[in-house]
N, C-alpha and C positions, 0 to 999 in steps of 0.2 A: 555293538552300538546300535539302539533301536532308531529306524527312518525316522525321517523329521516331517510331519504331514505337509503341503506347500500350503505358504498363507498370502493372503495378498500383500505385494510388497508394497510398499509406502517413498515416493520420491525423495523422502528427506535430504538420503545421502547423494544424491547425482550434484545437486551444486560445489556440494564439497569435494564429488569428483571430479566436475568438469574443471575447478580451481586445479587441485591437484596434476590432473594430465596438461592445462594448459603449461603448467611453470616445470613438468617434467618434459614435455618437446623445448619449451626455453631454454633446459640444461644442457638442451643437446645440441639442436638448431641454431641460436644463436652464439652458444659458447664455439662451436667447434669452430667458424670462421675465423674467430679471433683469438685461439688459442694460440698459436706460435710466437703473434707480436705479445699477449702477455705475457709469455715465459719469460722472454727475451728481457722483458722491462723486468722481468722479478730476480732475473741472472740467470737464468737457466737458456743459453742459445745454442743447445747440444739437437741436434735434429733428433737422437736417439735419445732424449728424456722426453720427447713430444711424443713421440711413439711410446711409450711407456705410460706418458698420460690419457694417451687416447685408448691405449689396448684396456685401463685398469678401470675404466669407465663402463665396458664391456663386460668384462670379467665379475663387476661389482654390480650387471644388470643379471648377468646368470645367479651369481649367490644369492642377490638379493630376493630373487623372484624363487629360489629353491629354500633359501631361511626364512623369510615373511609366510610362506604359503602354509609352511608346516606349522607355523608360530600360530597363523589364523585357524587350520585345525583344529590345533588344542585350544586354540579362546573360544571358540564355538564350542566345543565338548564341556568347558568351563562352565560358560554363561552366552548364551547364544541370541542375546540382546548386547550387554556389554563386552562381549568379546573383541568380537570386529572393530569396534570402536577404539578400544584399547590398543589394538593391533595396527588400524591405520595410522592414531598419536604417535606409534614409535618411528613407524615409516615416516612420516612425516618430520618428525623430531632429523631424522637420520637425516634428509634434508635439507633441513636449516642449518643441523653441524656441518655437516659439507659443504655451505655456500659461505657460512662463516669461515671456515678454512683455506676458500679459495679467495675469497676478500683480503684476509688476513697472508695470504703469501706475498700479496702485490705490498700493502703496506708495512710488512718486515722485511720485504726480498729473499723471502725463504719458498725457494721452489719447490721443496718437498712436500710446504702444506699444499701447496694446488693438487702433487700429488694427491693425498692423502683425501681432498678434500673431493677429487674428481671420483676417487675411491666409492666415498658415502654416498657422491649424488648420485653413481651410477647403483648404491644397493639399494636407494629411496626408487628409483626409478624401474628396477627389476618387484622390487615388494610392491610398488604401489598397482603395477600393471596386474600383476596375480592376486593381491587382495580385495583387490574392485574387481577384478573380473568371479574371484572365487566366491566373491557377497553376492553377484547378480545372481551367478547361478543357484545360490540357495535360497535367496528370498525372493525372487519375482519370479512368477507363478510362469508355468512351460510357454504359454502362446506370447509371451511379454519379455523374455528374454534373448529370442534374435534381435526384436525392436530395441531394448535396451544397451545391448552387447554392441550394435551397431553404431548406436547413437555414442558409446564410450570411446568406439575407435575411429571416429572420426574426425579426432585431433591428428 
């Protein structure tokens, strides 16, 4: 694979990432206080299905951030304009199914979607960190991506 020369990056994407990281600390920071009383409301009052919703949040930040990363690779080898782009839409997409599903457990009282749903938001939230992180380092130029990198982790 031939080097890609650096070019100057363009801020387009940061409001889109600061959206992004802000509603992925929400997933986490906010959900995690209140997860046990909503189990509970959805019928799930087993202390040992909370711990299985909390671990699979985790587990869905490791895959996510190890299957997104690799996905962004090849979109970049693809087309290295539209790649990334395409590859944030799914993380993202992955997201919204997973907030739909935890919606959706309380109003059927099916605890398995909050599973399921805690699942996605934690591989939206592993992809989203590696893909915005793996875009700065490629398009903003060396002296502009501690500045940049910093300013992303400061959610």
């Amino acid at each position: 694979m031939k080097a890609i020369p650096p070019t100057a990056f363009t801020n387009n994407y940061l409001p889109l990432f600061y959206f992004n990281v802000f509603f992925a600390c929400v997933s986490f920071s906010i959900i995690m206080p209140s997860l046990a009383p909503y189990l509970e409301r959805c019928g799930a009052g087993d202390p040992t299905f909370l711990a299985w919703v909390v671990c699979v949040y985790s587990l869905g930040e490791m895959v996510g951030s190890l299957m997104f990363g690799a996905m962004y690779n090849r979109a970049v080898v693809w087309d290295r304009v539209k790649g990334p782009r395409v590859v944030l839409c799914v993380v993202i997409f992955s997201g919204i199914v997973g907030s739909v599903l935890y919606l959706l457990g309380d109003i059927l009282s099916m605890p398995n979607l909050v599973f399921w749903g805690r699942a996605l938001q934690g591989l939206w939230t592993g992809g989203q960190q590696s893909v915005e992180q793996a875009y700065l380092a490629f398009a903003a130029l060396p002296g502009e991506r501690t500045e940049l990198t910093s300013l992303l982790g400061t959610f």
